[in-house]
PAZAPA-4460 file (N, C-alpha, C; in steps of 0.05 Angstrom, whole numbers, plus 32768, in hexadecimal, padded with zeros to 4 digits):
% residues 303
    n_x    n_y    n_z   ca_x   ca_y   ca_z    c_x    c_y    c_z   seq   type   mol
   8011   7FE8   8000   8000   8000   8000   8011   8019   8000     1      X     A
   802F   8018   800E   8037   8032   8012   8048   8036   7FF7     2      X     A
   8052   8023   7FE5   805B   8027   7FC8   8049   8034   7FC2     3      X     A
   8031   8027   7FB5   801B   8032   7FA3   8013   804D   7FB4     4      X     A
   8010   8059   7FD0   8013   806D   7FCE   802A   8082   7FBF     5      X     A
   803E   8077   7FC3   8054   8084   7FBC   8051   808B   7FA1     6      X     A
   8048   8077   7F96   804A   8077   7F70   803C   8088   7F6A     7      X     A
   8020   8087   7F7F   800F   8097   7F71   8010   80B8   7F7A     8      X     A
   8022   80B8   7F84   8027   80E0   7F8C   8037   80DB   7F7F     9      X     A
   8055   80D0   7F70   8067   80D9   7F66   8056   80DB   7F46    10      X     A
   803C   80C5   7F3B   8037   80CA   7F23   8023   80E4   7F1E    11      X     A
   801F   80EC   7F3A   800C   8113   7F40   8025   811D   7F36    12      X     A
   8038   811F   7F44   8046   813A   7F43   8053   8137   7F27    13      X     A
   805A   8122   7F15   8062   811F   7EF9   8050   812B   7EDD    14      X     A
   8032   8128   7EE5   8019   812E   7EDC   8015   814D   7EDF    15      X     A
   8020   8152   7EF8   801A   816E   7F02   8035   8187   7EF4    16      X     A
   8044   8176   7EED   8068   8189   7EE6   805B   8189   7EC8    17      X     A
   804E   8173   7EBF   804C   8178   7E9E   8037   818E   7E98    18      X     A
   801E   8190   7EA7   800F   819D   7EA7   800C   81B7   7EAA    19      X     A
   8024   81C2   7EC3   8029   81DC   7EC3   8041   81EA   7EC4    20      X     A
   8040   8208   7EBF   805A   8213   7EBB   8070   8205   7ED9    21      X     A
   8085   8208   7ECF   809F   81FA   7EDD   80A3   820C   7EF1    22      X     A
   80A5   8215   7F10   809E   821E   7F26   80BA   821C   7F31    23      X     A
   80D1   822E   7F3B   80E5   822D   7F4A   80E5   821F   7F63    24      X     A
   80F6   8207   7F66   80F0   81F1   7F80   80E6   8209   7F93    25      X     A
   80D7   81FD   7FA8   80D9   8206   7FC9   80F2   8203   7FD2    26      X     A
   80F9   821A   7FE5   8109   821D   8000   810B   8203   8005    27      X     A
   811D   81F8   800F   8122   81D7   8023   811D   81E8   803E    28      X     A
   810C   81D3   8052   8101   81DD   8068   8120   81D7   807C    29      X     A
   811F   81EA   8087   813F   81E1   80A3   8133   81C0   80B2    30      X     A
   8148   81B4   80B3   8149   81A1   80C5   814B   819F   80D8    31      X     A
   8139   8190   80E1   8131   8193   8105   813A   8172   8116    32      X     A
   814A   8178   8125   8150   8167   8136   8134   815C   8143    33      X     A
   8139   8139   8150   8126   8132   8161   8125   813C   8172    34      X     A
   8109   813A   818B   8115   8155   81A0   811D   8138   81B5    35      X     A
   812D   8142   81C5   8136   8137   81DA   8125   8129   81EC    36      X     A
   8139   810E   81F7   8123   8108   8209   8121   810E   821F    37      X     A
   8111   810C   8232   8108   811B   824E   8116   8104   8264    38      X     A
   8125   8113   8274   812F   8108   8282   8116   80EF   8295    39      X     A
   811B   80DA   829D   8109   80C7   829E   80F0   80BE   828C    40      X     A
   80EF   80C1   8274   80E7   80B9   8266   80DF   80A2   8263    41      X     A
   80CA   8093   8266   80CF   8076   825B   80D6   8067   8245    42      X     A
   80E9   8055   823A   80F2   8054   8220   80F6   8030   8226    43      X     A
   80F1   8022   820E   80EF   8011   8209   8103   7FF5   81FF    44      X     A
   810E   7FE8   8206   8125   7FCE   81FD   8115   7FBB   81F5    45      X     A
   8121   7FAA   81E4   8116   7F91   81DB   8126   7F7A   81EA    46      X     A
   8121   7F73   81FB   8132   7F59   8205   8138   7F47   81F6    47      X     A
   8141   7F2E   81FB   8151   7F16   81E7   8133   7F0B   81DB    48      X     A
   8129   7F0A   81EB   810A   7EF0   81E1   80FB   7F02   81DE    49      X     A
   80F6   7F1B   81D3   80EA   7F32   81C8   80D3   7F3B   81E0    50      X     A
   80DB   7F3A   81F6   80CB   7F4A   820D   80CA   7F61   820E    51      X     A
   80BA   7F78   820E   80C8   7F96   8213   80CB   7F9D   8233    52      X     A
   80E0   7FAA   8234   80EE   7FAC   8250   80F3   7FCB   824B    53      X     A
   80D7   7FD6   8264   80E4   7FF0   825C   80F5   7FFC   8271    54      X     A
   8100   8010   826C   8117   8021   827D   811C   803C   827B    55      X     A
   8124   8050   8292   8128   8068   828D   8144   806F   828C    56      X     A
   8145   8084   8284   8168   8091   8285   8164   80AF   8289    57      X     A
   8175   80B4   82A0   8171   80CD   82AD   8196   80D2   82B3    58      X     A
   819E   80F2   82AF   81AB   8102   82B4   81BD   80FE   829B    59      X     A
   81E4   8103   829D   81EF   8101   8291   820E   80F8   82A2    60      X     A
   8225   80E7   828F   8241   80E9   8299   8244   80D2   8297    61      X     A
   8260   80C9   829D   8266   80AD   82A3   8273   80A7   82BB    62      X     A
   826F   808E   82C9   8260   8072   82B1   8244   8072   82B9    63      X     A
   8237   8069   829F   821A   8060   82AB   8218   804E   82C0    64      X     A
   8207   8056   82D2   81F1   8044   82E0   81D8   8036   82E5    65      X     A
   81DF   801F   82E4   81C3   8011   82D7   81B9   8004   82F6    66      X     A
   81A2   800B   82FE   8191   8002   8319   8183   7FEC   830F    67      X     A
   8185   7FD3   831C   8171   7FCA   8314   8167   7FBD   8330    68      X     A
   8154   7FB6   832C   8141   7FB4   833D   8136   7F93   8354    69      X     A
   8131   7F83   8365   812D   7F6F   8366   8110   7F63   8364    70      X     A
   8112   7F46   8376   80F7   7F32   8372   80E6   7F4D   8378    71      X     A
   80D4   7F4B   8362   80AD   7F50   836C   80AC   7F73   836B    72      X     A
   80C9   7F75   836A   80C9   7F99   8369   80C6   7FA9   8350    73      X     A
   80D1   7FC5   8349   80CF   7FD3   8331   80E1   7FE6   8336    74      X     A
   80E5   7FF0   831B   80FE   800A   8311   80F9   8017   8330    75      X     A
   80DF   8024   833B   80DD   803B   8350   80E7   8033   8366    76      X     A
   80FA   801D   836D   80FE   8017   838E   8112   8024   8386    77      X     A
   8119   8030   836F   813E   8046   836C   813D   8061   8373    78      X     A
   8126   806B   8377   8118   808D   8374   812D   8095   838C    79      X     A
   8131   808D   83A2   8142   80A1   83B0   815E   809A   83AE    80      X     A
   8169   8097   8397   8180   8094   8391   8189   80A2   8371    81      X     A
   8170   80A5   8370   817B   80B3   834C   817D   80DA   8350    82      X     A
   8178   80E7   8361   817E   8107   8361   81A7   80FE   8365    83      X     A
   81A7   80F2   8377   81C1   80F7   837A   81D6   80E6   8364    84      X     A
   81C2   80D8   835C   81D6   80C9   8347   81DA   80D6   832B    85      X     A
   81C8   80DD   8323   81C3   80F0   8309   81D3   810B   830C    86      X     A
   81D1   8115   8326   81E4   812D   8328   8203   811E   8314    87      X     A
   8218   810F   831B   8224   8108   8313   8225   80F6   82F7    88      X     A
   8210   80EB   82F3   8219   80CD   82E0   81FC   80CB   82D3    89      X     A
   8209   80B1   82B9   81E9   80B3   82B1   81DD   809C   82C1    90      X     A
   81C2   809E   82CA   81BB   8088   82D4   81A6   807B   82C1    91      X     A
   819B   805F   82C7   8190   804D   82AF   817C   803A   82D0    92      X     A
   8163   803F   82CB   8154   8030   82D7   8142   801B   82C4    93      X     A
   8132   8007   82CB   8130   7FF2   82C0   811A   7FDE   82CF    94      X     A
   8106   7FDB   82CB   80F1   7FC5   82CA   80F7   7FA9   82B2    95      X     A
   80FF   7F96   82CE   8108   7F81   82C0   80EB   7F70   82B5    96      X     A
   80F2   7F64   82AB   80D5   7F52   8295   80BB   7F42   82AD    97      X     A
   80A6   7F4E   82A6   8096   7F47   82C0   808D   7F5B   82D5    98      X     A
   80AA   7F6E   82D1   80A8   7F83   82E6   809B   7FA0   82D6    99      X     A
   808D   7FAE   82E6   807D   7FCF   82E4   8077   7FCF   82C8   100      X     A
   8078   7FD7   82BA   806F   7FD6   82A1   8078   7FD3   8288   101      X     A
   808F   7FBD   828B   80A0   7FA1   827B   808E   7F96   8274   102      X     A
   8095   7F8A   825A   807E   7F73   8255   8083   7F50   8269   103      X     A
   806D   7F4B   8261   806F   7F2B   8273   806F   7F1D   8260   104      X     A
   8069   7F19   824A   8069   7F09   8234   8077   7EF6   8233   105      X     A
   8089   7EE7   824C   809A   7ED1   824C   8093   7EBB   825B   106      X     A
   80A0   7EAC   8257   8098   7E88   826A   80B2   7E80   8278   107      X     A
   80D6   7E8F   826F   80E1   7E7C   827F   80ED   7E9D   8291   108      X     A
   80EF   7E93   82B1   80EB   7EB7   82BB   8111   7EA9   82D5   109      X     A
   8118   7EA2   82C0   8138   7E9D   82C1   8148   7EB1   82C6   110      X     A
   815F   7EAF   82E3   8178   7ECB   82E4   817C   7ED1   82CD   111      X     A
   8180   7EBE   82B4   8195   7EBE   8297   8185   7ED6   828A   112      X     A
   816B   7ED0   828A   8155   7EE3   827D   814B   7F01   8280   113      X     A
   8150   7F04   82A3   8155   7F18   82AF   8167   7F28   82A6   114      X     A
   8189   7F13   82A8   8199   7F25   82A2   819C   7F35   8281   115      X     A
   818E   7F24   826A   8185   7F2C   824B   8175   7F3B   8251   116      X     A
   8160   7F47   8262   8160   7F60   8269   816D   7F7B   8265   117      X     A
   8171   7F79   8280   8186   7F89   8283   81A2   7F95   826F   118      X     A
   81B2   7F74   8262   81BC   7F7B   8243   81B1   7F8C   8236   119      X     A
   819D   7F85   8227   8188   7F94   8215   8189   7FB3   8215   120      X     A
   8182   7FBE   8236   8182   7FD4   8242   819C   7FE7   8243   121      X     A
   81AF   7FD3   8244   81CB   7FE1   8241   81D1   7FE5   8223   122      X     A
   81C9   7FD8   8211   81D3   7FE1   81FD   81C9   7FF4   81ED   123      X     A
   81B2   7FFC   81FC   81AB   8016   81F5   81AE   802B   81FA   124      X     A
   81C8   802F   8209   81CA   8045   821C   81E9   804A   820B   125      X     A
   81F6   805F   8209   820B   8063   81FD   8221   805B   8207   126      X     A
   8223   8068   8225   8235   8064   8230   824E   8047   8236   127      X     A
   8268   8059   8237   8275   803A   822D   8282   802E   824B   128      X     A
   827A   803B   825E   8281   8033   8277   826A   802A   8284   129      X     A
   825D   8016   8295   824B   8010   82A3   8247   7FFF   82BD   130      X     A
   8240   8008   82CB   823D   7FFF   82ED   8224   7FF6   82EF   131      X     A
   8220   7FDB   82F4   8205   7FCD   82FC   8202   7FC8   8313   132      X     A
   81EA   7FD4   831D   81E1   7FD9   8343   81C9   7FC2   833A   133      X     A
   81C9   7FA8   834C   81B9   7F9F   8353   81B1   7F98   836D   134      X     A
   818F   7F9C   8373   818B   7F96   8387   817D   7F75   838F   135      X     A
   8182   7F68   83AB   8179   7F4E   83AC   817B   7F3B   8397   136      X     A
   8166   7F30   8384   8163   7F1F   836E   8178   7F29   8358   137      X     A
   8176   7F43   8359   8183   7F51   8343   81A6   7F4F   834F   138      X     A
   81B2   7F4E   8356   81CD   7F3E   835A   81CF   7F2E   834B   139      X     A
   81CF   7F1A   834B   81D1   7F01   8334   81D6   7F04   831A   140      X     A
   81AF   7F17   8317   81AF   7F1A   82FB   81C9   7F38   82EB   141      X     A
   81CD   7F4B   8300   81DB   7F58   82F1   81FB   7F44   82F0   142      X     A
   8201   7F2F   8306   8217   7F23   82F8   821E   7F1C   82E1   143      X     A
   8200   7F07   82E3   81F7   7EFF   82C7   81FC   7F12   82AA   144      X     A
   81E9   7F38   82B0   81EF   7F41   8298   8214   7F4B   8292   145      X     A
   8220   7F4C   82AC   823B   7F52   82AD   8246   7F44   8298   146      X     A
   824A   7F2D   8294   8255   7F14   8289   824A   7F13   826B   147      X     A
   8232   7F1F   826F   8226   7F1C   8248   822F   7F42   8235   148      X     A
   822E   7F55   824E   8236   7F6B   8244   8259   7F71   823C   149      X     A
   8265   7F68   824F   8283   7F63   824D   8295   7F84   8252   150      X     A
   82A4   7F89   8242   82BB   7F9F   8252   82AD   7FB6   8253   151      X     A
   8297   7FBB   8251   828C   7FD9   825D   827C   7FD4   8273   152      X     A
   827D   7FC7   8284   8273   7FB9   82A5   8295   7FC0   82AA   153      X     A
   8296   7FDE   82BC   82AE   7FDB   82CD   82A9   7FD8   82F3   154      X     A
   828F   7FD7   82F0   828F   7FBF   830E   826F   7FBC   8313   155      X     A
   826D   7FAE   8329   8252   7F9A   832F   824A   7FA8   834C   156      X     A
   8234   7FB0   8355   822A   7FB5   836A   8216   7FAA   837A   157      X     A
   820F   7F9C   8389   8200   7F8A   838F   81F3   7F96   83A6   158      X     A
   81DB   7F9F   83A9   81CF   7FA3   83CA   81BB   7F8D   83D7   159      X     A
   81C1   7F8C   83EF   81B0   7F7A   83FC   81B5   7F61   83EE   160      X     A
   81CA   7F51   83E2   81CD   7F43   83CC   81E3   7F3A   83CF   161      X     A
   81EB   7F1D   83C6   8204   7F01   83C1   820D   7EF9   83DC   162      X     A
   81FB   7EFD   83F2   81FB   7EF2   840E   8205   7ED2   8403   163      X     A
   81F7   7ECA   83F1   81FA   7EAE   83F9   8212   7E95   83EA   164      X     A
   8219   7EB4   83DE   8234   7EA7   83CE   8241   7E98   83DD   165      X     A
   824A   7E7D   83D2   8254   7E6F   83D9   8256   7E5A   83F5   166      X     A
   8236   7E5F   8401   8223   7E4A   8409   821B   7E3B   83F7   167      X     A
   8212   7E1A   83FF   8202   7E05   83F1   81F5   7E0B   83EC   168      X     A
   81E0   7E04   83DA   81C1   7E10   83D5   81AB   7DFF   83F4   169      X     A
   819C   7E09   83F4   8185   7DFA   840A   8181   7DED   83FC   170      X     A
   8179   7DD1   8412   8169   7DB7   840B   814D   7DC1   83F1   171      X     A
   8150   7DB1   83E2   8134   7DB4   83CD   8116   7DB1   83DE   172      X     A
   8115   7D9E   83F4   8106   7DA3   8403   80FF   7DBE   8415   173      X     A
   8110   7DC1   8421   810F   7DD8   842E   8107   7DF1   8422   174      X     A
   810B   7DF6   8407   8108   7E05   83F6   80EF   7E0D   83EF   175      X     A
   80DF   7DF3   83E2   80C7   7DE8   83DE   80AF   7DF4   83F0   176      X     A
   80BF   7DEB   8416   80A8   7DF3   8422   80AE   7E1B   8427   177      X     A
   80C0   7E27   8422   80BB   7E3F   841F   80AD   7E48   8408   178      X     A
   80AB   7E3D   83F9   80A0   7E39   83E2   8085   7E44   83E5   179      X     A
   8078   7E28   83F2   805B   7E23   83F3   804A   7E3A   83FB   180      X     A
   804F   7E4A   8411   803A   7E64   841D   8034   7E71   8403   181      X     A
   8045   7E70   83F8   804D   7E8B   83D6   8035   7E7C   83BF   182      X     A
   803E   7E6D   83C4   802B   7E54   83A9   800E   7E5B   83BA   183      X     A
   8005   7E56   83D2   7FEE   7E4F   83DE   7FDA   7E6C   83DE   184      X     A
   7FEF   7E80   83E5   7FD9   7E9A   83E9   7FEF   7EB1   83E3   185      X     A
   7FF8   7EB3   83CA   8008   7EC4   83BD   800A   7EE4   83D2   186      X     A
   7FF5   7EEF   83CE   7FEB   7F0E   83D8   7FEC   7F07   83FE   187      X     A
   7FED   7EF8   8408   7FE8   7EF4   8425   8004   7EEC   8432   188      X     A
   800F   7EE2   8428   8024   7ED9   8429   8044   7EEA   841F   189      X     A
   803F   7EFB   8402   804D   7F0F   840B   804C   7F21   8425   190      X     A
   8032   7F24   8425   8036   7F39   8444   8046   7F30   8458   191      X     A
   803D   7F24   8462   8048   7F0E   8473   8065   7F12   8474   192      X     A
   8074   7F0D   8453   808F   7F03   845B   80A0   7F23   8454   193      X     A
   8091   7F3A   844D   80A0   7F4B   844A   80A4   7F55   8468   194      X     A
   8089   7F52   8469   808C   7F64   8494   80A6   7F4F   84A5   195      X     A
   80A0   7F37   849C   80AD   7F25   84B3   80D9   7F1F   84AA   196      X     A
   80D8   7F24   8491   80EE   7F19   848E   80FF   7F33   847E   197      X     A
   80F3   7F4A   8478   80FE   7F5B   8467   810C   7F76   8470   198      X     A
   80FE   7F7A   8486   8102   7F94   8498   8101   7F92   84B0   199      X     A
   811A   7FA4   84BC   8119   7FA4   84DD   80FE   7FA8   84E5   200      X     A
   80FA   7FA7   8502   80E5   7FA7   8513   80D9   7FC7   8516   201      X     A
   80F1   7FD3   8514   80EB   7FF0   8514   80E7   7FFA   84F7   202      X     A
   80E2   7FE5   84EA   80E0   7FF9   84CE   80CA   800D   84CB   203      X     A
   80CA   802A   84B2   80AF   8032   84B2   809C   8026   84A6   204      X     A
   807F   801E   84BD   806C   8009   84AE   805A   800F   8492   205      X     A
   8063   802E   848E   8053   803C   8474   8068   8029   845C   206      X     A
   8083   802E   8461   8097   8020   844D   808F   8003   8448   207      X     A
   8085   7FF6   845D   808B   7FD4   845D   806F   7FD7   8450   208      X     A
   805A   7FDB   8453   803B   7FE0   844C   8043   7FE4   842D   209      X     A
   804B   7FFE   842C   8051   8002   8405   805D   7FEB   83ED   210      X     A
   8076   7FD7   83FD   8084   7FC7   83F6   807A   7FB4   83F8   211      X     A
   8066   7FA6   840E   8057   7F8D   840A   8045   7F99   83F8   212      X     A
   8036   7FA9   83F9   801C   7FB2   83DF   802A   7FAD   83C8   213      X     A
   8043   7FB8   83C2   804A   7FB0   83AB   8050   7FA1   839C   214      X     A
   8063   7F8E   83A9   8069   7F71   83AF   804C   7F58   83A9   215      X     A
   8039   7F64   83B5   8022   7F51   83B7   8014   7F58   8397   216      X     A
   8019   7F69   8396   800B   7F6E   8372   801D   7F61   8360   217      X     A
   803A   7F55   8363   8047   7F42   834F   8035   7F29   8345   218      X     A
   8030   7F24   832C   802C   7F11   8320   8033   7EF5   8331   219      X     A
   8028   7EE1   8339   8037   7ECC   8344   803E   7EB4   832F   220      X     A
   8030   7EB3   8320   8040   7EAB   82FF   805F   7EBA   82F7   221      X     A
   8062   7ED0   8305   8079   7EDD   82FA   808B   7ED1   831A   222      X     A
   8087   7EDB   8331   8090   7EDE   834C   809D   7EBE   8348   223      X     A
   8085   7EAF   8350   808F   7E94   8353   80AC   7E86   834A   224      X     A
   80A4   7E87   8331   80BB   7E7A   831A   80D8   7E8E   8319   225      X     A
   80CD   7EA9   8328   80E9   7EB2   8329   80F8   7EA2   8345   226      X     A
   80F0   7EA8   8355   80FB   7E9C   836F   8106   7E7E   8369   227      X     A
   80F8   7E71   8357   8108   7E50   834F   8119   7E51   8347   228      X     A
   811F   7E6F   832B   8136   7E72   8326   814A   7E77   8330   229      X     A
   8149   7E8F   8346   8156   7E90   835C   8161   7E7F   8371   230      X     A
   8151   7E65   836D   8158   7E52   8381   8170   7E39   8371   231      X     A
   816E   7E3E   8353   8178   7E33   8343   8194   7E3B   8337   232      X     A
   8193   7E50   8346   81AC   7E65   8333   81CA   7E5C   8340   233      X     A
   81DE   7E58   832E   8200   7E4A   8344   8204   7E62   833A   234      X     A
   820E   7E77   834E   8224   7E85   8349   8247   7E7B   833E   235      X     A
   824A   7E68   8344   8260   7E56   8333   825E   7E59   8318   236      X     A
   8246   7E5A   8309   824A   7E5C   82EE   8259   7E79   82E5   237      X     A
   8254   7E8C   82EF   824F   7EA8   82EA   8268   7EBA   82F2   238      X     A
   8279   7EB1   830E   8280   7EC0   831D   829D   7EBE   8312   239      X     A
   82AB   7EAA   8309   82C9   7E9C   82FC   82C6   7EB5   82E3   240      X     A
   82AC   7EC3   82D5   82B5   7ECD   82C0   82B8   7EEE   82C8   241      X     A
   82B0   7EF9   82E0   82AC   7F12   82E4   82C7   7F19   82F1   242      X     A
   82DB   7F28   82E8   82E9   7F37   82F3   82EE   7F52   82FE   243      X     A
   82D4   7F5C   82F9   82D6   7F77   830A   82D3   7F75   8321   244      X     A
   82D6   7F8C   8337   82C6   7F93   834F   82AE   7F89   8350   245      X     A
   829D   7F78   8365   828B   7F6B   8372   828C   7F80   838E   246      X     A
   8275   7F88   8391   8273   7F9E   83AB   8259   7F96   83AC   247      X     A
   8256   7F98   83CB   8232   7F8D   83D8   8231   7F97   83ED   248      X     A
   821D   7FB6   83E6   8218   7FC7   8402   81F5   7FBA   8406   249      X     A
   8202   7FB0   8427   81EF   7F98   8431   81DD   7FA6   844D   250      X     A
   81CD   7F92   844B   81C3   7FA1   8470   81CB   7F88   8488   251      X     A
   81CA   7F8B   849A   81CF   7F77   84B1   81B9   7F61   84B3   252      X     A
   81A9   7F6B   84A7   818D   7F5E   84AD   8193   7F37   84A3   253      X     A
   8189   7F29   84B2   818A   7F16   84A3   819E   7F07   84AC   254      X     A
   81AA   7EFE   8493   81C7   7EED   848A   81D7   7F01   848D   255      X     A
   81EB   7EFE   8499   820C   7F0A   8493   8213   7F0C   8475   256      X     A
   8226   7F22   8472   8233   7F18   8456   8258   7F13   845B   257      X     A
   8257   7EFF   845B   8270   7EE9   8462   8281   7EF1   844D   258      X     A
   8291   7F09   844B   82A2   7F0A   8434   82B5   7EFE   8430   259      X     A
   82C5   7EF9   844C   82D8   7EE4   844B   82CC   7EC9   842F   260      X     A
   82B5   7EBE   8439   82AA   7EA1   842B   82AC   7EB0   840E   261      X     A
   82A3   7EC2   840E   829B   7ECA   83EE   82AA   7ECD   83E2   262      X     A
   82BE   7EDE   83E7   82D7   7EE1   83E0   82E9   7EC7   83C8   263      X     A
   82E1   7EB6   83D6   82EE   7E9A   83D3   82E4   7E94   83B4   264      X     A
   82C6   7E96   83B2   82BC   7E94   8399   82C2   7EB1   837C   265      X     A
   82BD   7EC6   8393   82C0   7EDD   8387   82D8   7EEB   838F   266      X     A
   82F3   7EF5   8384   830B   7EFB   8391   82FA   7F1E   8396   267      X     A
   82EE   7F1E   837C   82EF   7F49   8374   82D8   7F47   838B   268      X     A
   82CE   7F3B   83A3   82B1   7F45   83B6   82C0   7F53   83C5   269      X     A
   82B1   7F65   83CC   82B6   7F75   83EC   8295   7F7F   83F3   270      X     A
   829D   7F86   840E   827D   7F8C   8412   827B   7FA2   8424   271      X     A
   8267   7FAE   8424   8267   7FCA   843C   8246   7FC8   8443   272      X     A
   824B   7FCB   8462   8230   7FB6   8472   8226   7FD5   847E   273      X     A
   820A   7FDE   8478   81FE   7FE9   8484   81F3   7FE8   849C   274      X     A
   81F4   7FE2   84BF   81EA   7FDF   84CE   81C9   7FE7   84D1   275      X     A
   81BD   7FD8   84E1   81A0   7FDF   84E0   818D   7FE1   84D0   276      X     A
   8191   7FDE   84AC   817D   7FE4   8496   8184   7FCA   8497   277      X     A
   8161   7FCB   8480   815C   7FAB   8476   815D   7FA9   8464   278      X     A
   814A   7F96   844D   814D   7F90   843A   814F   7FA4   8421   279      X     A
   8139   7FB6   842A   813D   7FD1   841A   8149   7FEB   841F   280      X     A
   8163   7FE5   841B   8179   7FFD   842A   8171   8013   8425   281      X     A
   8171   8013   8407   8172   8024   83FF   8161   8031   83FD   282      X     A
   813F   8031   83FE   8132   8038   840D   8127   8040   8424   283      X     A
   812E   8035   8438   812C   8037   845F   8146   8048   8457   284      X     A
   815F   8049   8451   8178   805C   845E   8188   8066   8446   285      X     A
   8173   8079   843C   818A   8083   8420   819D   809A   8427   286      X     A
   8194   80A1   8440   81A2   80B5   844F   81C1   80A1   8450   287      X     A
   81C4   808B   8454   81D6   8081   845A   81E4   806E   8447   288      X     A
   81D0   806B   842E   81D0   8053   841F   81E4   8069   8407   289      X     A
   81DC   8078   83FE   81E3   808C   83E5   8202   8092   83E6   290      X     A
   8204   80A0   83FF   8228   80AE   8404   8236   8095   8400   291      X     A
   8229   8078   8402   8242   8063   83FB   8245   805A   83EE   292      X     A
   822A   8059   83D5   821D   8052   83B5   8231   8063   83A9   293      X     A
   8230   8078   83B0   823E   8092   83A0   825E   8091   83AA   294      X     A
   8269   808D   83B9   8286   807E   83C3   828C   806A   83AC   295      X     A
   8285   8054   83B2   8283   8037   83A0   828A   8040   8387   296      X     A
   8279   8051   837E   8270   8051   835D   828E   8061   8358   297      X     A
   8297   8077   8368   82A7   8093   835B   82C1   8079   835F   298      X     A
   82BE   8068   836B   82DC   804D   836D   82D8   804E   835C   299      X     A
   82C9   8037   834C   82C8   802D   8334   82CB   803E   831C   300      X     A
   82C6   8057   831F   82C5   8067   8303   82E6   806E   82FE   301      X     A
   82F5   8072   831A   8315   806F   8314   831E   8068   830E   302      X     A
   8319   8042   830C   8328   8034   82FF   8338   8032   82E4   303      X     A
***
């Protein structure tokens, strides 16, 4: 259809030159640039298995920073970390597949897939230097994209995240029955395990309230099958290929992070332990979480 339009205005204007006196071309109109995009913008990646994964890009400089995000969450658990990061650098936020308004269009909800994400997202961004901040789940997977992006990853950031490097995995049973509450009453059961296992006792209950609400609106078609992956994932495969800096600003909450053990698997880990915050540092204590995000990162950009 758009030929035969074509043919048929080019056989007007041929019809139209014979027909009348010969007319001095028009002026050529000035050329106009696209206009710019708006800082947070939403803009769109095609992942490996054609998912759209969308993401924003806010400020300017190098190296980029790419946030990404963990289980059941979205791009916005980064909001009090991007004024101060954008002052300096470009930053790159990101709704992984499943997550805020990514497509779901997938069946296998795999770290590997996660991290083709994230790929996708980087290679749309110019910059030839890049720092991947993941939080919880997202550790893994930015290893994961570390390893598929290659020499413009000049280091790895991990929060609340690779505690368990170089622990066994849990019994498949044991697993199973943590499992089950999740399978049985999806929405009831998040609540449950964000109040009980995610945040100190003193946390603010408006924060834990917002985070289970949000948490409980994850897909459990999507939730579920990530957490298997998670339970499935060897850092052994992954970790022998990454030679940058491995850094994991952690909270006390919970598990220790045993860097000595980690170490062993990962030489480049170090870790810097926030006292008193939980799972969501960076949220509950950005007062405290940022000055060392922004430390970390100005290392790495020296290298």
């Amino acid at each position: 259809m758009t030929r035969r339009l074509l043919a048929s205005a080019a056989l007007g204007l041929l019809l139209s030159a014979a027909c009348t006196p010969q007319q001095p071309p028009p002026a050529s109109l000035p050329q106009t640039q696209p206009a710019p995009i708006a800082d947070g913008s939403p803009q769109i990646a095609d992942s490996a298995d054609g998912v759209h994964i969308e993401y924003q890009v806010y400020g300017h400089g190098d190296p980029a920073i790419v946030l990404v995000h963990g289980w059941s969450n979205n791009a916005n658990y980064w909001n009090a970390q991007l004024d101060d990061l954008k002052a300096r650098y470009t930053v790159v936020t990101l709704n992984l597949a499943g997550h805020g308004a990514s497509g779901k269009n997938r069946t296998d909800w795999s770290i590997e897939n996660y991290a083709k994400d994230v790929v996708a997202v980087v290679h749309e961004i110019p910059n030839q230097k890049v720092v991947l901040v993941g939080h919880a789940m997202a550790g893994p997977v930015v290893l994961e994209a570390a390893r598929r992006i290659g020499a413009r990853v000049i280091g790895i950031i991990g929060v609340e995240s690779m505690k368990s490097i170089g622990l066994p995995p849990i019994p498949k049973a044991q697993f199973e029955d943590l499992l089950q509450p999740f399978r049985a009453d999806f929405i009831g059961h998040i609540h449950e395990f964000v109040e009980q296992y995610l945040f100190a006792k003193d946390a603010d209950p408006l924060l834990v309230r917002k985070v289970a609400d949000d948490m409980a609106r994850e897909s459990p078609q999507v939730a579920i099958p990530s957490l298997e992956a998670l339970y499935r994932y060897d850092f052994g495969t992954v970790l022998p290929e990454i030679h940058v800096p491995i850094i994991a600003i952690n909270s006390d909450l919970d598990m220790p992070t045993d860097e000595a053990r980690i170490r062993k698997s990962a030489p480049t880990f170090r870790s810097v332990v926030i006292p008193g915050s939980g799972h969501f540092l960076m949220m509950q204590a950005p007062q405290r979480f940022n000055p060392i995000l922004l430390q970390e990162i100005a290392a790495l950009a020296q290298r």
